[in-house]
C-alpha positions as a printed NumPy array, in Angstrom:
array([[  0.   ,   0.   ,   0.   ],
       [  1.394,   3.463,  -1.427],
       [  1.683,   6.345,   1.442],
       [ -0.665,   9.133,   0.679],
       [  0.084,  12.809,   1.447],
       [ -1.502,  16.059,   2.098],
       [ -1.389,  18.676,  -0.45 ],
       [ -2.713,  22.564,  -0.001],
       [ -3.285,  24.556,  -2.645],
       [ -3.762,  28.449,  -1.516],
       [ -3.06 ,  32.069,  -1.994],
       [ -4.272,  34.947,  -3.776],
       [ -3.539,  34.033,  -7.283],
       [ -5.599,  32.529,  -9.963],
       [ -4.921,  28.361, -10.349],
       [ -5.583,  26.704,  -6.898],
       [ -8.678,  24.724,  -8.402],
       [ -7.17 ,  24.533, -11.731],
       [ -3.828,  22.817, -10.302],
       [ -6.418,  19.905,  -7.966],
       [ -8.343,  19.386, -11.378],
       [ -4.996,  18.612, -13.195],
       [ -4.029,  16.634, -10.714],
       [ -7.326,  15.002, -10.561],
       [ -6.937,  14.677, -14.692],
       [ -3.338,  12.53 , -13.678],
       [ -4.748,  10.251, -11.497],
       [ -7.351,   9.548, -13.447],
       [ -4.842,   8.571, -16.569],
       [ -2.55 ,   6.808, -14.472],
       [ -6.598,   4.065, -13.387],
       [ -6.828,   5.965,  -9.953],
       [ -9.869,   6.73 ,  -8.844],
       [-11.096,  10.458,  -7.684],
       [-13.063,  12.581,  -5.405],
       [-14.321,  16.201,  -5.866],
       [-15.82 ,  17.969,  -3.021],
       [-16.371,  21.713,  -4.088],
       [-17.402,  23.437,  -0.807],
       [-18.762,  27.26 ,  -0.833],
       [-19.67 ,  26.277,  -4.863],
       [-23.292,  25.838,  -5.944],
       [-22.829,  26.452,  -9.602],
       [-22.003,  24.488, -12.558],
       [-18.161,  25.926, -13.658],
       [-16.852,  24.774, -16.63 ],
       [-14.542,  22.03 , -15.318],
       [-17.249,  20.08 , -14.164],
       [-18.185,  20.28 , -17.876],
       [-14.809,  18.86 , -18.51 ],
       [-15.128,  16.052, -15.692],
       [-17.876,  14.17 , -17.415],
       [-15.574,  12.967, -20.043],
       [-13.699,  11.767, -17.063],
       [-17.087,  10.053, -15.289],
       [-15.531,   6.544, -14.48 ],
       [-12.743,   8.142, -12.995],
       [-13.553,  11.133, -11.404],
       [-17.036,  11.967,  -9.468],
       [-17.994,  15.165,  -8.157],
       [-20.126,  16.787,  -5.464],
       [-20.808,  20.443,  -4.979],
       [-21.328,  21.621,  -0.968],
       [-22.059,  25.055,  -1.323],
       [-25.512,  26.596,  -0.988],
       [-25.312,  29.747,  -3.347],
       [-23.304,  32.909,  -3.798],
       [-22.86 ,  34.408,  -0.687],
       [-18.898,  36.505,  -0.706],
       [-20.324,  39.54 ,  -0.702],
       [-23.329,  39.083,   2.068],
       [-22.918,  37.164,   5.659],
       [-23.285,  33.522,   4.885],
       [-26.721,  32.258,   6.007],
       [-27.413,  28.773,   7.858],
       [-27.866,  27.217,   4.549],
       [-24.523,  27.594,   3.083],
       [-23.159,  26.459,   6.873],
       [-25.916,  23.426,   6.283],
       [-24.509,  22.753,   2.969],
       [-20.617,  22.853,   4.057],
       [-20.913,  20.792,   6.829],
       [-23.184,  17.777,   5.042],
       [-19.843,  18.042,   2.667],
       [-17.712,  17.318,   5.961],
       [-19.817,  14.232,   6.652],
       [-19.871,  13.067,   3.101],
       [-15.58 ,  13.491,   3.374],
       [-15.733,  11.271,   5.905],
       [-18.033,   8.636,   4.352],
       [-15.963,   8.815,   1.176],
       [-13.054,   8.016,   3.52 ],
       [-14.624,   5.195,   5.175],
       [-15.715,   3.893,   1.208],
       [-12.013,   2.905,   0.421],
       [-12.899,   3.232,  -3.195],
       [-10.748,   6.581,  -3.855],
       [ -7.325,   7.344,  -4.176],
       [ -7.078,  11.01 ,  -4.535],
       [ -9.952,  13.284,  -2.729],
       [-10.074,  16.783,  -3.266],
       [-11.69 ,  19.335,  -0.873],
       [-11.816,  22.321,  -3.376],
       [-12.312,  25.861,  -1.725],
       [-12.462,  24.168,   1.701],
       [ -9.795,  26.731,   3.392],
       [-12.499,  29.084,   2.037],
       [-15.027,  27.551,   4.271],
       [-13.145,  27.616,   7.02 ],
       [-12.568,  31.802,   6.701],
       [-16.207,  32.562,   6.383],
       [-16.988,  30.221,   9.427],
       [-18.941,  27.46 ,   7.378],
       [-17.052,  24.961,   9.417],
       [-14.404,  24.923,  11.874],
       [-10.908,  24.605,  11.619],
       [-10.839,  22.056,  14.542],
       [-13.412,  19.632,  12.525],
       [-10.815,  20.016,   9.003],
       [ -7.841,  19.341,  11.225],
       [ -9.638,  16.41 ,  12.345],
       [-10.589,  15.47 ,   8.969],
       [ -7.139,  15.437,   7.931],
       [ -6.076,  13.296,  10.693],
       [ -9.118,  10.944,   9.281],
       [ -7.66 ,  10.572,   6.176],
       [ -6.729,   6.923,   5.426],
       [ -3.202,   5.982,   4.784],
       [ -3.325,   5.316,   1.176],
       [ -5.323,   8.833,  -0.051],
       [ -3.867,  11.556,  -1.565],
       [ -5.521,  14.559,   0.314],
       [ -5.394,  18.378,  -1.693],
       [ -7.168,  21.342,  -0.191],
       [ -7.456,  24.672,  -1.781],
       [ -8.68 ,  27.532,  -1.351],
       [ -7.616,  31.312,  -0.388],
       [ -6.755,  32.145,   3.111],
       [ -4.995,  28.647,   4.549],
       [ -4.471,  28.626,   8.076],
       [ -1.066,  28.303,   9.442],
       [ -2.404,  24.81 ,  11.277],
       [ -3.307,  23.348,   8.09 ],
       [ -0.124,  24.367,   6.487],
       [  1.804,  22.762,   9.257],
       [ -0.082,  19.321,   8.488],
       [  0.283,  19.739,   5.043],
       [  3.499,  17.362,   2.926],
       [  2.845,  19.569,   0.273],
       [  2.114,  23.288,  -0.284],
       [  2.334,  25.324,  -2.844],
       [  1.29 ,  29.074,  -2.767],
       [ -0.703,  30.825,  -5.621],
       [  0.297,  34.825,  -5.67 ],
       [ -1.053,  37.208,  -7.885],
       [  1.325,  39.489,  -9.618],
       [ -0.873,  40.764, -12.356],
       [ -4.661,  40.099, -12.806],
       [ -6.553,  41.113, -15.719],
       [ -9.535,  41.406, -13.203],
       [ -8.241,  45.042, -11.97 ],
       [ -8.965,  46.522, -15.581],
       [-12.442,  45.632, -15.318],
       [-12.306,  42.031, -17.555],
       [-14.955,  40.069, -15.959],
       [-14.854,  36.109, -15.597],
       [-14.481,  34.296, -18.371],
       [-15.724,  30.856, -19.459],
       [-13.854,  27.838, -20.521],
       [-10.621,  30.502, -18.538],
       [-11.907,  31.618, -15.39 ],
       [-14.973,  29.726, -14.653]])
């Protein structure tokens, strides 16, 4: 059995949830098997698109509730968040993937949909054999600690300040 680690994905550059998905797109061509958890995401981006070419390899699950960055999360998007903790911890228990991704999850953590305490012990959950990434902005230095792997996203230059808006199939 093959030692799993712990990567983190964070920082305030563009590519966090790009780098999981083409990590997700390597397992999957070397026969592994893959998990998607997108917390704080209700809608359908365009990699999801991408992962149905993928479907016997890699499934995906969104825990998020709707848009709420600019507005106080309400009890729904905490509902939704922490139903995608428990579901972590069944796909855990399911021994049927080798890579499970926890996309945005640090996210989560910074607007208070779950606690840091109950990811922590998440991570200690993990089984042996799976390869663990988180992403998301804002990682917490305890999480970093636990982490094998991290590698840190940083903006330099983002079209976004002059005013080009999210594009599909690039951004979203």
């Amino acid at each position: 059995m093959e030692k799993g680690y712990i990567h983190v994905y964070t920082g305030d550059g563009k590519g966090k949830t790009t780098a999981a998905i083409g990590l997700a797109v390597r397992a999957a061509g070397a026969g592994k098997k893959v998990f998607i958890g997108q917390f704080v995401k209700s809608m359908e981006y365009s990699e999801l698109n991408s992962m149905t070419l993928l479907k016997d390899s890699i499934d995906i699950e969104l825990f998020g509730h709707g848009c709420f960055i600019t507005k106080d999360p309400d009890p729904q998007d905490i509902a939704a968040a922490k139903a995608g903790l428990g579901r972590i911890k069944e796909i855990f228990h399911s021994n049927r993937y080798q890579v499970i991704i926890l996309d945005e999850i640090t996210i989560a953590i910074f607007y208070q949909l779950v606690g840091l305490e109950e990811v922590l012990s998440l991570m200690d959950e993990r089984p042996y054999d799976v390869e663990l990434v988180l992403t998301g902005r804002y990682a917490p230095e305890e999480i970093l600690d636990r982490a094998d792997l991290v590698t840190e996203m940083k903006e330099i230059k983002h079209y976004y300040t002059q005013g080009v808006l999210s594009r599909e199939g690039i951004d979203r």
